[in-house]
Backbone of each chain as ProteinMPNN parsed JSONL, in Angstrom:
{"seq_chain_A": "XXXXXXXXXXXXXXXXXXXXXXXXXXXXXXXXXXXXXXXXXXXXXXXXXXXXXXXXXXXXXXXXXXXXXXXXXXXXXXXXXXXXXXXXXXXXXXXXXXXXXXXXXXXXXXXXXXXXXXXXXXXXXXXXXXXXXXXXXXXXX", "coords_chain_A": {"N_chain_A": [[35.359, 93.64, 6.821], [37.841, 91.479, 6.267], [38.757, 88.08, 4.679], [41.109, 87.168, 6.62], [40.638, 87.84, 9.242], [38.023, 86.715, 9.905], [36.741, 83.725, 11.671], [39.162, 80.921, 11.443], [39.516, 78.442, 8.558], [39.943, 76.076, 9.566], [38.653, 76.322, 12.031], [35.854, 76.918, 11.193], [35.628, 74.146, 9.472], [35.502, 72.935, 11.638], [33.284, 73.907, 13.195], [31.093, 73.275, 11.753], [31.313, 70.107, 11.602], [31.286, 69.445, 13.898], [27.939, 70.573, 13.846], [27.428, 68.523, 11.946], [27.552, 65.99, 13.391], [25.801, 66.272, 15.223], [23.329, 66.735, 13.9], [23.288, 64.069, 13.389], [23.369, 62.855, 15.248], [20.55, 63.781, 16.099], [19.105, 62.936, 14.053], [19.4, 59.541, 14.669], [18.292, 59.718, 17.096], [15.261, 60.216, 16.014], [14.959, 58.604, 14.631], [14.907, 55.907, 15.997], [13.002, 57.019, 17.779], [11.042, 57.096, 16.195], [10.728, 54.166, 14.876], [10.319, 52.832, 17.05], [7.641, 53.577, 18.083], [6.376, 52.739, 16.271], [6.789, 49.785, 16.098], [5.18, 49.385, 18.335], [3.297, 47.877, 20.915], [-0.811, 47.74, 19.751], [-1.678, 51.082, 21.296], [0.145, 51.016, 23.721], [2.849, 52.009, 25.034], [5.825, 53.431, 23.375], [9.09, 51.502, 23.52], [11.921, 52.746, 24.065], [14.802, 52.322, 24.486], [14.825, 49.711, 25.19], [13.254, 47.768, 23.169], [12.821, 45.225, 20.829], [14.54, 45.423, 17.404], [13.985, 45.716, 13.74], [15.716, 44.349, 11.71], [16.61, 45.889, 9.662], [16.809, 48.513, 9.933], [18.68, 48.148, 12.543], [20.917, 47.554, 11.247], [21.45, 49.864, 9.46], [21.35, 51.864, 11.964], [23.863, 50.473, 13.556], [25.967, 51.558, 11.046], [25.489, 54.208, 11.043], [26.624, 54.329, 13.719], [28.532, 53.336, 13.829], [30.51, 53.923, 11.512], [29.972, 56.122, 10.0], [29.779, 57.878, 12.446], [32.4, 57.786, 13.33], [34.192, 58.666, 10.944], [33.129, 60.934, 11.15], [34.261, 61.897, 13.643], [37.148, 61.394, 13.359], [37.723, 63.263, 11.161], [37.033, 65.717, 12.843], [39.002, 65.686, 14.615], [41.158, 66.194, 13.43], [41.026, 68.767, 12.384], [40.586, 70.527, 14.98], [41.647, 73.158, 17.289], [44.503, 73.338, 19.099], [44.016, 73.955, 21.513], [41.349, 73.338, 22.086], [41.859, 70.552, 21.449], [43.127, 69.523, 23.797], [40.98, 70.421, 25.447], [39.079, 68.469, 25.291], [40.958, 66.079, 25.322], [41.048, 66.441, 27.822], [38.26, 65.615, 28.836], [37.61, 63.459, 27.655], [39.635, 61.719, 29.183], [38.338, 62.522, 31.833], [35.74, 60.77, 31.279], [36.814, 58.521, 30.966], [37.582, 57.554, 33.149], [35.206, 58.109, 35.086], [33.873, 56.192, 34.289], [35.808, 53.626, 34.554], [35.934, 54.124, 37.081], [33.021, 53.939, 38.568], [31.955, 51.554, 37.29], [32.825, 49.237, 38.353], [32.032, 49.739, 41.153], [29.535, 50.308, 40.89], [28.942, 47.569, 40.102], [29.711, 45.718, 42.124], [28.137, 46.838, 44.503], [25.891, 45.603, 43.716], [26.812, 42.586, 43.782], [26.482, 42.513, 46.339], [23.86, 43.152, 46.424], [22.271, 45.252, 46.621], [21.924, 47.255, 44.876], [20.621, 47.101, 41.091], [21.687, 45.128, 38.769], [24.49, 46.289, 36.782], [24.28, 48.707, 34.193], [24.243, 48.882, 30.888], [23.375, 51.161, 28.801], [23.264, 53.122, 31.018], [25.63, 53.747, 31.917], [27.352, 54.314, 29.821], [25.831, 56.268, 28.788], [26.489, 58.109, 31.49], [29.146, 58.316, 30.721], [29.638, 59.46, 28.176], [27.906, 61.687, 29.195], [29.827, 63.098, 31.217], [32.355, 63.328, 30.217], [31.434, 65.416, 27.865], [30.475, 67.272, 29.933], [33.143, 68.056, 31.039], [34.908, 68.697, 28.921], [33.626, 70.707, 27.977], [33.635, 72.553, 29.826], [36.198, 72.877, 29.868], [36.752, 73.827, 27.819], [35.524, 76.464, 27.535], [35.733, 78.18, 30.198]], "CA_chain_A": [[36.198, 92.672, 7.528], [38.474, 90.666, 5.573], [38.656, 87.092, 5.485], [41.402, 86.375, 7.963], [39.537, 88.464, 10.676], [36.974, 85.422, 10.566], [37.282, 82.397, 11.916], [39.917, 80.773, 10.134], [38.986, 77.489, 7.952], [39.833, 74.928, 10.887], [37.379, 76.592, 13.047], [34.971, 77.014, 10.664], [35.641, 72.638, 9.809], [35.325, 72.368, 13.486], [31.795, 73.91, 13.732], [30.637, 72.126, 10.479], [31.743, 68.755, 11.589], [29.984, 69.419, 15.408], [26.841, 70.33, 13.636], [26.92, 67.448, 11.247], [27.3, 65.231, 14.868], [24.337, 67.021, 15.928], [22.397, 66.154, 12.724], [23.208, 62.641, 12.772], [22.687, 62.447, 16.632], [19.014, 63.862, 16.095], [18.218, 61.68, 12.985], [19.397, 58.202, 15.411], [17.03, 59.385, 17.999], [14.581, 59.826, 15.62], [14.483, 56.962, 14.038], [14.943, 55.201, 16.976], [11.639, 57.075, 18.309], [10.137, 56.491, 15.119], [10.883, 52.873, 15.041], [9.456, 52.34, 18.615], [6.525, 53.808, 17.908], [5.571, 51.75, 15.098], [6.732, 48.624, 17.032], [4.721, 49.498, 19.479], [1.892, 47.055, 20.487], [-1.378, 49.213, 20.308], [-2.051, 51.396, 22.876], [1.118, 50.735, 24.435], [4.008, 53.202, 24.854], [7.331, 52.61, 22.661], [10.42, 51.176, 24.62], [13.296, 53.335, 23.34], [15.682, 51.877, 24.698], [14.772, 47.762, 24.745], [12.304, 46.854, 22.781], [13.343, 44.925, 19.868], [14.62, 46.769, 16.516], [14.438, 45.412, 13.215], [17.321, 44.048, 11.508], [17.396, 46.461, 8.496], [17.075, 49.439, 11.378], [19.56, 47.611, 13.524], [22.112, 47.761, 10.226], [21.579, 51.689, 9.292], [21.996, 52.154, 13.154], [25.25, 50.57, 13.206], [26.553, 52.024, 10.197], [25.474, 55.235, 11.562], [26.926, 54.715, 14.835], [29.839, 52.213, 13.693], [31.099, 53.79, 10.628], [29.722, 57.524, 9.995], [30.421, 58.601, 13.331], [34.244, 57.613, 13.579], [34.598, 59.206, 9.879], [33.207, 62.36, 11.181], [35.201, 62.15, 14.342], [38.445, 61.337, 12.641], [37.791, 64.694, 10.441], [37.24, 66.769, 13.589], [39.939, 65.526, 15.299], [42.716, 66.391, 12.336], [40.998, 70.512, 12.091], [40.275, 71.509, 15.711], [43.29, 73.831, 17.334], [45.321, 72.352, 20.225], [43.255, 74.103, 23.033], [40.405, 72.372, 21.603], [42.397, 68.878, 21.252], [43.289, 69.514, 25.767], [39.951, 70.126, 26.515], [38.352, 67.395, 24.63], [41.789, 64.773, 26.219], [40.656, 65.755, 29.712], [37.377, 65.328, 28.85], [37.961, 61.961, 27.577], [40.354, 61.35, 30.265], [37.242, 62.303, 32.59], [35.053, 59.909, 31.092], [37.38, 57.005, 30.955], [37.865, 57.362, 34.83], [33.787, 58.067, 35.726], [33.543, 54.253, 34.2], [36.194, 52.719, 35.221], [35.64, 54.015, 38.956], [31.443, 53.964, 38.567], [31.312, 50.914, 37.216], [33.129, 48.302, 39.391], [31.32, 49.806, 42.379], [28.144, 49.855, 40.867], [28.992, 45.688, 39.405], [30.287, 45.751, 43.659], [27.091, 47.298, 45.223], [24.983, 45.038, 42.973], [26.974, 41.67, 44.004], [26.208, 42.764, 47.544], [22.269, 43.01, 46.121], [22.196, 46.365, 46.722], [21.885, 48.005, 43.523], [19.968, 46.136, 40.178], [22.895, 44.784, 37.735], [24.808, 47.548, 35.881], [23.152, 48.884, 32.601], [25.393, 49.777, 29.558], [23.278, 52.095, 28.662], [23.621, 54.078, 31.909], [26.966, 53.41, 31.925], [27.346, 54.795, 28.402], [25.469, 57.394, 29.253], [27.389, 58.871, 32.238], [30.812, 58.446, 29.893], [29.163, 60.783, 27.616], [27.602, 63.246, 29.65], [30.779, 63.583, 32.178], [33.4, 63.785, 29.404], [31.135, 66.545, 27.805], [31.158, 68.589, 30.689], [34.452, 68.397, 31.199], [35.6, 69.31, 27.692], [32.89, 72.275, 27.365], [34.127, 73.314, 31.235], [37.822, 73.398, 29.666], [36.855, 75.153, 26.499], [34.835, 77.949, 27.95], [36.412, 78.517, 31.481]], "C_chain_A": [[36.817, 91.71, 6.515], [38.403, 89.365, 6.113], [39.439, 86.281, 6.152], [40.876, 86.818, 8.98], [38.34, 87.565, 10.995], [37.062, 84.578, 10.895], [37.856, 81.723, 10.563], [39.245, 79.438, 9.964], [39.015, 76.545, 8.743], [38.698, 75.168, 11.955], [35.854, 77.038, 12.424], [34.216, 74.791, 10.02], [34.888, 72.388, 11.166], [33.571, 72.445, 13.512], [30.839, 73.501, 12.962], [30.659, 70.769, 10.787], [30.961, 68.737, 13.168], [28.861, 69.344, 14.717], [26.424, 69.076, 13.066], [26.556, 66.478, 12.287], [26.0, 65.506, 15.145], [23.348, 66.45, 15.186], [22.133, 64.732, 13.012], [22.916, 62.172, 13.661], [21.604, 62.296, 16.259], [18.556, 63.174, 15.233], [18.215, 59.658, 13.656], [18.144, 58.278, 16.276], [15.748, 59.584, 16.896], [13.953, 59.019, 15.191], [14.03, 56.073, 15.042], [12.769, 55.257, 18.108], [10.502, 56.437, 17.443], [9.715, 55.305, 15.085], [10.046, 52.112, 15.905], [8.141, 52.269, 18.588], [5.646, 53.048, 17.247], [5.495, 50.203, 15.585], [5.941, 48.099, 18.225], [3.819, 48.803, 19.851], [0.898, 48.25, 20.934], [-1.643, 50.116, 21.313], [-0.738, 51.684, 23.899], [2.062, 51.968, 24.356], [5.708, 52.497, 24.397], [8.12, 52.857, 24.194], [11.25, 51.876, 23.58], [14.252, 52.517, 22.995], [15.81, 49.951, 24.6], [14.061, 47.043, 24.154], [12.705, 46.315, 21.452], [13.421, 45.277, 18.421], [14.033, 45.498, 14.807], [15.228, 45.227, 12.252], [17.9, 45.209, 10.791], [17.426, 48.004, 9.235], [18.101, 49.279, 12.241], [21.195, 48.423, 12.559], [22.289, 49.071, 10.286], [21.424, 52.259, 11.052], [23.654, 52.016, 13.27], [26.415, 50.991, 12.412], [26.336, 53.249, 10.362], [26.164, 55.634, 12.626], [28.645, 54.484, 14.577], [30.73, 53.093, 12.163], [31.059, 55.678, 10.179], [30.222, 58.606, 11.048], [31.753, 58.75, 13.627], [35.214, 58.183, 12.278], [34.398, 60.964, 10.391], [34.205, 62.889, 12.279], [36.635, 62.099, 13.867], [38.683, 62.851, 11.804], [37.775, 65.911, 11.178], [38.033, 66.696, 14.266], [41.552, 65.765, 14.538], [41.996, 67.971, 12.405], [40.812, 71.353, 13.697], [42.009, 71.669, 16.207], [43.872, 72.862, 18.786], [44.695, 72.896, 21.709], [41.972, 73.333, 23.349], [40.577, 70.709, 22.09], [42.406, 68.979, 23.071], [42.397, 69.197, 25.916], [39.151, 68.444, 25.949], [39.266, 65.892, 25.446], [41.503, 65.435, 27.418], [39.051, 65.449, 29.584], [36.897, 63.582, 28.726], [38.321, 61.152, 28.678], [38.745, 60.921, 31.507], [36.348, 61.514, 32.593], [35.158, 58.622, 31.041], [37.219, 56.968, 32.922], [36.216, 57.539, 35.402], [33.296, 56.589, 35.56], [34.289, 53.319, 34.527], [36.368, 52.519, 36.795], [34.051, 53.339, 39.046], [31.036, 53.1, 38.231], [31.087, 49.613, 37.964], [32.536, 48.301, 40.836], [29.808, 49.926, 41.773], [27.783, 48.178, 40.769], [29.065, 45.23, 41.669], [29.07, 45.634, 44.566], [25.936, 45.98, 44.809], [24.851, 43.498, 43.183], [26.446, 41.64, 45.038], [24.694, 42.882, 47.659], [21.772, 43.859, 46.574], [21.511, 47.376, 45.662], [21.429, 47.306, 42.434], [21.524, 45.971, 39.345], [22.869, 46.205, 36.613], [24.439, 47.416, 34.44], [24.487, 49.421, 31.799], [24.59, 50.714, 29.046], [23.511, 53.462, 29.643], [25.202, 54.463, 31.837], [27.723, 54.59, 30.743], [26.798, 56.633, 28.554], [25.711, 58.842, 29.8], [28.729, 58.896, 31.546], [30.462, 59.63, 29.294], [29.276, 62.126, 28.119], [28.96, 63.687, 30.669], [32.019, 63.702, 31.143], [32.487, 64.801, 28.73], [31.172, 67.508, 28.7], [32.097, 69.381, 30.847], [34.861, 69.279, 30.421], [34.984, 70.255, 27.489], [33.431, 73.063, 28.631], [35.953, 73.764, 30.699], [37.945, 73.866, 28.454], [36.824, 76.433, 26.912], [35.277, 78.363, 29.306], [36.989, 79.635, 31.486]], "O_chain_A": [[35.965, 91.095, 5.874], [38.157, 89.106, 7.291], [39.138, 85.121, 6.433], [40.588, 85.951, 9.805], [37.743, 87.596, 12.071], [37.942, 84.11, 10.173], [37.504, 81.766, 9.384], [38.487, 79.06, 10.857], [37.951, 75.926, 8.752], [38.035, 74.319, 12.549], [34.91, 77.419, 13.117], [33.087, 74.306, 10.092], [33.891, 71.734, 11.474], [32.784, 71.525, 13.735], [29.711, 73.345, 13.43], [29.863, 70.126, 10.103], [30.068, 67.921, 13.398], [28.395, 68.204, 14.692], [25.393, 68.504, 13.42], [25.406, 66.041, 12.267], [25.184, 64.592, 15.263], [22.522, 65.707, 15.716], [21.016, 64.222, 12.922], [22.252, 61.138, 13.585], [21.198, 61.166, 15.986], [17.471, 62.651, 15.491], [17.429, 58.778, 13.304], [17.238, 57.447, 16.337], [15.008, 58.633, 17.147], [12.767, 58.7, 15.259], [12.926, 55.529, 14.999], [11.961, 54.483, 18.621], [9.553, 55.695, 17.697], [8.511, 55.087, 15.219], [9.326, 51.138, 15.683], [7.471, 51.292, 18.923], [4.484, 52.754, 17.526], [4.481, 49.508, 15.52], [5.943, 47.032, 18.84], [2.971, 48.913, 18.965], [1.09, 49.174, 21.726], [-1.868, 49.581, 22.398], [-0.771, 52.562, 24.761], [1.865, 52.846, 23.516], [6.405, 51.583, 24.839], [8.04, 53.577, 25.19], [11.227, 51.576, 22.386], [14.593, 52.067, 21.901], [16.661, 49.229, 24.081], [14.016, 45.829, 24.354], [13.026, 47.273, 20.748], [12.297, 45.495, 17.967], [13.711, 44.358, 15.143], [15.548, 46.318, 11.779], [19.047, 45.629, 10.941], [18.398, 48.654, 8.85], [18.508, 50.308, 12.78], [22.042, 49.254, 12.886], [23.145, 49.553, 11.028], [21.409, 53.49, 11.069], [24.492, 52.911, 13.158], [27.578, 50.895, 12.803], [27.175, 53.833, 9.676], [26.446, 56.818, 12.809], [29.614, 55.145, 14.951], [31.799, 52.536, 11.914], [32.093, 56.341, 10.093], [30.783, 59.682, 10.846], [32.209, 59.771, 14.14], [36.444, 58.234, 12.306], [35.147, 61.91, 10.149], [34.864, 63.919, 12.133], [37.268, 63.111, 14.167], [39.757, 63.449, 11.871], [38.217, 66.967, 10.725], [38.145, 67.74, 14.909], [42.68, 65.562, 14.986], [43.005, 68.66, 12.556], [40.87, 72.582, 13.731], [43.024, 71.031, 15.928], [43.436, 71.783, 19.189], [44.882, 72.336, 22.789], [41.606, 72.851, 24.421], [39.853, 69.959, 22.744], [41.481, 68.356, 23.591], [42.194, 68.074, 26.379], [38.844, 67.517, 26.698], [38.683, 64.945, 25.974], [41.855, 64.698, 28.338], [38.651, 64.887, 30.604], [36.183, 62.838, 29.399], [37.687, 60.193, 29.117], [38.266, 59.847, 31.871], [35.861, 61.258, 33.695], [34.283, 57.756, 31.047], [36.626, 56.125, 33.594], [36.082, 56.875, 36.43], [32.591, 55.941, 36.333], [33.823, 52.216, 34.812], [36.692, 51.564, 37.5], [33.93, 52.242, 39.591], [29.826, 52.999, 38.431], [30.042, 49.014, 38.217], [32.486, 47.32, 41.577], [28.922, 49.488, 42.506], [26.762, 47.625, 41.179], [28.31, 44.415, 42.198], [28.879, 44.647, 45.276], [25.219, 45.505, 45.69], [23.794, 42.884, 43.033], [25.677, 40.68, 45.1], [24.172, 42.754, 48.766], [20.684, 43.615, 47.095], [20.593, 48.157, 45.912], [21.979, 46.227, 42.656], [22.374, 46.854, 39.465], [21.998, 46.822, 36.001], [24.324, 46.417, 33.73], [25.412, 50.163, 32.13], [25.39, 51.536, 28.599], [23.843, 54.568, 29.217], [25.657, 55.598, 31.692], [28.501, 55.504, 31.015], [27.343, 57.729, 28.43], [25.5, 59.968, 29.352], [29.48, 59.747, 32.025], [30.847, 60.72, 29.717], [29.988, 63.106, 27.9], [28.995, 64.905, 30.838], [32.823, 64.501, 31.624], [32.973, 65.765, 29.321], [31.781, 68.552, 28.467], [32.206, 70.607, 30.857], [35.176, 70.416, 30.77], [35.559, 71.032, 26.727], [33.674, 74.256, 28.453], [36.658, 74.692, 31.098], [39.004, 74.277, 27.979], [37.677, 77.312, 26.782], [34.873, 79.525, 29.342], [37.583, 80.019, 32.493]]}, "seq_chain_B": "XXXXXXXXXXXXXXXXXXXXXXXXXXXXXXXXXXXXXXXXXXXXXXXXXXXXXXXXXXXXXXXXXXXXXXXXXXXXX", "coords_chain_B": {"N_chain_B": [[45.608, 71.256, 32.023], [47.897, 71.08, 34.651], [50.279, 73.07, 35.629], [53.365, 74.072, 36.407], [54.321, 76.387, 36.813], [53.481, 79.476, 37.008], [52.4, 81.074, 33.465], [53.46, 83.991, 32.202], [52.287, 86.129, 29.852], [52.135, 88.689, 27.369], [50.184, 88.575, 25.584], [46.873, 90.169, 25.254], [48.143, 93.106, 25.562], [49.335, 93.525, 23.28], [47.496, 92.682, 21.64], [45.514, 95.034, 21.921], [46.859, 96.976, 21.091], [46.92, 97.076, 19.005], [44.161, 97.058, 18.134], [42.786, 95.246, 17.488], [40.043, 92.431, 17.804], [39.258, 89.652, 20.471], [38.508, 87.669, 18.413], [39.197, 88.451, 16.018], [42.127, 88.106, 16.027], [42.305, 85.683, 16.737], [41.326, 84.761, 14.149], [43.461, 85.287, 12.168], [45.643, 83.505, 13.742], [44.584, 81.045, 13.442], [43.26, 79.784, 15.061], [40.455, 78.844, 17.925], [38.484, 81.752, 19.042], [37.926, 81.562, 22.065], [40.219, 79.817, 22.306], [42.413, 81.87, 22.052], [41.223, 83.532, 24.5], [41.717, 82.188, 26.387], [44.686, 81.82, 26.76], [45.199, 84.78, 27.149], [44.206, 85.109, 29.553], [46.261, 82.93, 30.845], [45.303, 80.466, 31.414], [45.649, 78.951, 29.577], [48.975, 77.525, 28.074], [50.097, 77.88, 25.039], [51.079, 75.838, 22.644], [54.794, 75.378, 21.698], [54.788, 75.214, 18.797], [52.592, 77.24, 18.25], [53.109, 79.526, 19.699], [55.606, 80.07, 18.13], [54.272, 81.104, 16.079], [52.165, 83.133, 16.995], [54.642, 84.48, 18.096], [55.677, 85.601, 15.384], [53.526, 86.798, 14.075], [53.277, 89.525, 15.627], [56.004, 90.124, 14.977], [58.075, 89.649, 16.766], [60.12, 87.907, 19.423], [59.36, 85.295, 21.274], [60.381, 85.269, 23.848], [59.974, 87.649, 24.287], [56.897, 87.825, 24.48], [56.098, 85.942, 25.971], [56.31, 85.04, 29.784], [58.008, 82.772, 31.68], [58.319, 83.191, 34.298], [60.954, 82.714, 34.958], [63.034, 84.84, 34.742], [61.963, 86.587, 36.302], [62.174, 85.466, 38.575], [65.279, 84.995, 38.478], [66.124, 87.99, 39.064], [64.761, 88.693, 41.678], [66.675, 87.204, 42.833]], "CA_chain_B": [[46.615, 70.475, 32.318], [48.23, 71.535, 35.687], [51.062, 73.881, 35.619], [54.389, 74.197, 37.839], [54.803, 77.989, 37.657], [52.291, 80.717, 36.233], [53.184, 81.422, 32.645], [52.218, 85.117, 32.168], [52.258, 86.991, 28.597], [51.38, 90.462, 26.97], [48.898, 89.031, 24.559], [45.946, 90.985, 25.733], [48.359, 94.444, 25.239], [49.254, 93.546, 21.923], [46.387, 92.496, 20.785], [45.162, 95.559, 22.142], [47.719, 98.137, 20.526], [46.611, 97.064, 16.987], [42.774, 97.285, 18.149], [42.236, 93.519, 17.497], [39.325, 91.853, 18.772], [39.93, 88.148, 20.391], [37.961, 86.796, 17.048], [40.548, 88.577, 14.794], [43.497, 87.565, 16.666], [42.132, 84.142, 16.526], [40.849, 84.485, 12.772], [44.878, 85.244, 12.168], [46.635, 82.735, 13.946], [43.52, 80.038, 13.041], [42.707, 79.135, 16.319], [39.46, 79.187, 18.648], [38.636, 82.77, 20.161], [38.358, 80.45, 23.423], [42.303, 79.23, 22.596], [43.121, 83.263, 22.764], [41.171, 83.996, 25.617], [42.342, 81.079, 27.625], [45.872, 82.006, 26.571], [45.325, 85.726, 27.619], [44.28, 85.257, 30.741], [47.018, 82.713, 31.616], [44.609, 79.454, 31.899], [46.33, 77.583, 28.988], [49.877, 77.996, 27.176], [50.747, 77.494, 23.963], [52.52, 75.116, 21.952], [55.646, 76.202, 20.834], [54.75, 75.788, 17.327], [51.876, 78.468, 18.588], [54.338, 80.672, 20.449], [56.217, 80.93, 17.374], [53.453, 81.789, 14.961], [52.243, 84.659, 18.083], [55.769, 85.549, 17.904], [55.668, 86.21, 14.016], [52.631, 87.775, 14.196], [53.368, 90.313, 16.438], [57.123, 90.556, 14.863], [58.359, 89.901, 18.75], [60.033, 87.011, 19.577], [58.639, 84.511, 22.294], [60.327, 85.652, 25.173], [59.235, 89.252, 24.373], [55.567, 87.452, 24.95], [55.918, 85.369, 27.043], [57.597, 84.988, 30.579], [57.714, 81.816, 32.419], [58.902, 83.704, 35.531], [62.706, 82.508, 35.544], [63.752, 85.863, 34.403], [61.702, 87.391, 37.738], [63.443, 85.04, 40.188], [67.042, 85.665, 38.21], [66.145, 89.169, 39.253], [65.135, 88.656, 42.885], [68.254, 86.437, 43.658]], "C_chain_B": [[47.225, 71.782, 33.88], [49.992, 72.465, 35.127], [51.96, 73.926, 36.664], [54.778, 75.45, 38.281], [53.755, 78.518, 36.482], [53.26, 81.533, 34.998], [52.583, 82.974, 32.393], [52.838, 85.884, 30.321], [51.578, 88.108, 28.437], [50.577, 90.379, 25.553], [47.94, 90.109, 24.439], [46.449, 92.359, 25.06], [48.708, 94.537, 24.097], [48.72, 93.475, 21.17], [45.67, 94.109, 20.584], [45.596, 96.959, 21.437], [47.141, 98.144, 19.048], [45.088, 97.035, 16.792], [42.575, 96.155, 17.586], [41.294, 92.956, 18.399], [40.109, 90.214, 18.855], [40.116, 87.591, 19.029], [39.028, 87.401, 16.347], [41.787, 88.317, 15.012], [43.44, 86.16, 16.331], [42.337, 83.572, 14.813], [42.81, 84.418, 12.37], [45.589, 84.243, 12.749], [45.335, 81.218, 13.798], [43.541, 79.497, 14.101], [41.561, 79.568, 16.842], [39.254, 80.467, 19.138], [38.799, 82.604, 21.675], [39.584, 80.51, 23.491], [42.371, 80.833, 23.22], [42.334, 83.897, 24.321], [42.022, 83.068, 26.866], [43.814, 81.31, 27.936], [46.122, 83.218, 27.297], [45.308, 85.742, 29.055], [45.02, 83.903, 31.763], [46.216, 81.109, 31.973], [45.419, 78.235, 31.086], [47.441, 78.637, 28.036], [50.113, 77.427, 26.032], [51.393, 76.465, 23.322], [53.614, 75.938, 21.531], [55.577, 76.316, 19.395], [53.909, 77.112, 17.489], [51.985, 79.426, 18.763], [54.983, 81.274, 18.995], [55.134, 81.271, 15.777], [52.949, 83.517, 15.84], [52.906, 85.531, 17.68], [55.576, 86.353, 16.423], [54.739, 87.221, 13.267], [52.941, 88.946, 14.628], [54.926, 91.36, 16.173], [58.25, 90.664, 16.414], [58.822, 88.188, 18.904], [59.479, 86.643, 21.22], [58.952, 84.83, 23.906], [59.95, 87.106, 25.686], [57.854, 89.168, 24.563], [55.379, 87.116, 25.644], [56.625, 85.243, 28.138], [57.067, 84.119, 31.555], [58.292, 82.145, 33.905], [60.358, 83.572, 35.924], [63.182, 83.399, 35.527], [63.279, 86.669, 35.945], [62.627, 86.804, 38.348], [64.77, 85.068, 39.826], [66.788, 86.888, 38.889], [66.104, 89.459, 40.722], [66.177, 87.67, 43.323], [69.144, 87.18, 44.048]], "O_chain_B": [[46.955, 72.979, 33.978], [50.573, 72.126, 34.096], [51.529, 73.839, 37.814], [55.279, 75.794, 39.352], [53.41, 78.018, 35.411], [54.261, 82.231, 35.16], [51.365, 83.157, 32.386], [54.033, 85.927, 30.03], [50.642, 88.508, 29.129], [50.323, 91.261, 24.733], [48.127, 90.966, 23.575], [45.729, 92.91, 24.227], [48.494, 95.634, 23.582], [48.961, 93.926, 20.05], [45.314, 94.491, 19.469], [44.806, 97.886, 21.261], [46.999, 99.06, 18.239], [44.61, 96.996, 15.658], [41.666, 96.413, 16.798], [41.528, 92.919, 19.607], [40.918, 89.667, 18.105], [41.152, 87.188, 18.501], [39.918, 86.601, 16.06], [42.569, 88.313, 14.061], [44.335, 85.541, 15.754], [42.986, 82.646, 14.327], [43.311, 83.294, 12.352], [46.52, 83.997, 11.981], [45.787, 80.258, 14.422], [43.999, 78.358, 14.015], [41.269, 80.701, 16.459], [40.074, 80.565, 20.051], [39.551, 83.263, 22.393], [40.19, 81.066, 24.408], [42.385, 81.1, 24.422], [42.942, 84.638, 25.093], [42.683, 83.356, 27.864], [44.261, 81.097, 29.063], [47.06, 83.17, 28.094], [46.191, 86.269, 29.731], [44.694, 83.702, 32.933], [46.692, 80.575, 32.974], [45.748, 77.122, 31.499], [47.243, 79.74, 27.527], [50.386, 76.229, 26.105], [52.563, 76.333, 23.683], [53.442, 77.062, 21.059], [56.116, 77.226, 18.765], [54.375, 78.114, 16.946], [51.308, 80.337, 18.286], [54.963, 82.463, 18.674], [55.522, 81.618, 14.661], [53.253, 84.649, 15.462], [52.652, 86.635, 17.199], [55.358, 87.563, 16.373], [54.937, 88.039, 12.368], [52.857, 89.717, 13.672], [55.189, 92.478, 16.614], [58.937, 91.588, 16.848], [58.035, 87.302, 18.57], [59.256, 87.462, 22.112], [58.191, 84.724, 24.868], [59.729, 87.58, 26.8], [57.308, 90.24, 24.823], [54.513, 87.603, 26.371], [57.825, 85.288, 27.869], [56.049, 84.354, 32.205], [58.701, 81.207, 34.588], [60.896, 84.11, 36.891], [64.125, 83.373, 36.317], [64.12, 87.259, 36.624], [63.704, 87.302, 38.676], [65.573, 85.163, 40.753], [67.668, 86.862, 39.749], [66.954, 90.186, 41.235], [66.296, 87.549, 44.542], [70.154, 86.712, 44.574]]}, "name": "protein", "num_of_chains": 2, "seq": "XXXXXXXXXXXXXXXXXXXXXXXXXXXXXXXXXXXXXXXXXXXXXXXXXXXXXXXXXXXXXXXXXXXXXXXXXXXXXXXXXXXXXXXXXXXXXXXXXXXXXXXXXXXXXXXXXXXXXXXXXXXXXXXXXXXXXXXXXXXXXXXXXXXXXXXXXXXXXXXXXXXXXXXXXXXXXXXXXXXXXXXXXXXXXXXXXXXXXXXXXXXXXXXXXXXXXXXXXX"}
């Protein structure tokens, strides 16, 4: 097989620059578990999500989240092909609209003392996971 | 993205004449095997810069690939 018969170099970028995502995902939650754990008072079970970080953890978070991630996105967003770039803008699309419908009626339900006050991590959360769907539902379809 | 008329093309038989799998069709015009299936079966079209790399590929220009149906309904009028 020769090597234009293989994925050509943009789609080979592409699945290099996902995995690295992947990597750098699983090393945040790690840490993050890690972190907890050690924070943990004894006995106790780490808070993931709220229990307080510290600072020099806080930093290599943000510079992981704030600075690494928008370098790697910027690099996958100049090599993937244009069917790629669609599904990924309705996916987006999808995720801008699950929060800006999902959240005003959850902030809504909540004034009404219905519902506990809206979480940014949930929030965050559902952006994520409903613009992934989307964009893997309009890759692979 | 939504569509106003069903674009249909003869990827699939061209690909098919030269015994090309998706992946080497793809590996050649450097796009996703996804992009060419999606394309084949009519789910997503092309850019025209896309169209005319297809075309060049194939030695065929774009309307010899593709047919956005105006040429049918010229025909039933």
């Amino acid at each position: 097989m020769t090597r234009i018969h293989r994925a050509g170099g943009r789609q080979r970028a592409n699945h290099r620059l996902l995995a690295l995502s992947g990597l750098l995902g699983g090393a945040i939650g790690l840490g993050i578990a890690l972190v907890a754990t050690h924070e943990a008072p004894d006995g106790g079970h780490p808070d993931l999500l709220s229990a307080p970080l510290p600072l020099w953890f806080a930093i290599v978070l943000a510079l992981a989240w704030g600075v690494v991630l928008p370098v790697i996105s910027w690099r996958w967003h100049r090599v993937v092909d244009e069917h790629e770039r669609e599904a990924y803008r309705d996916g987006a699309v999808a995720g801008f609209y699950a929060v800006a419908i999902g959240a005003p009626v959850w902030w809504a339900f909540w004034r009404a003392g219905v519902l506990p006050p809206v979480d940014a991590t949930a929030v965050l959360a559902a952006m994520i996971a409903v613009s992934g769907i989307v964009w893997l539902w309009r890759k692979y379809r | 993205m939504l569509q106003g008329r069903d674009m249909k093309n003869r990827l699939k038989v061209l690909r098919a004449e030269r015994d090309w799998s998706q992946a080497e069709l793809a590996g050649r015009l450097d796009v996703s095997r996804q992009a060419v299936n999606a394309i084949e079966t009519g789910k997503y079209d092309p850019s025209l810069p896309l169209a005319f790399r297809i075309g060049r590929l194939f030695g065929l220009t774009i309307e010899e690939i593709f047919d956005d149906g105006e040429g049918r309904d010229a025909d039933h009028a």
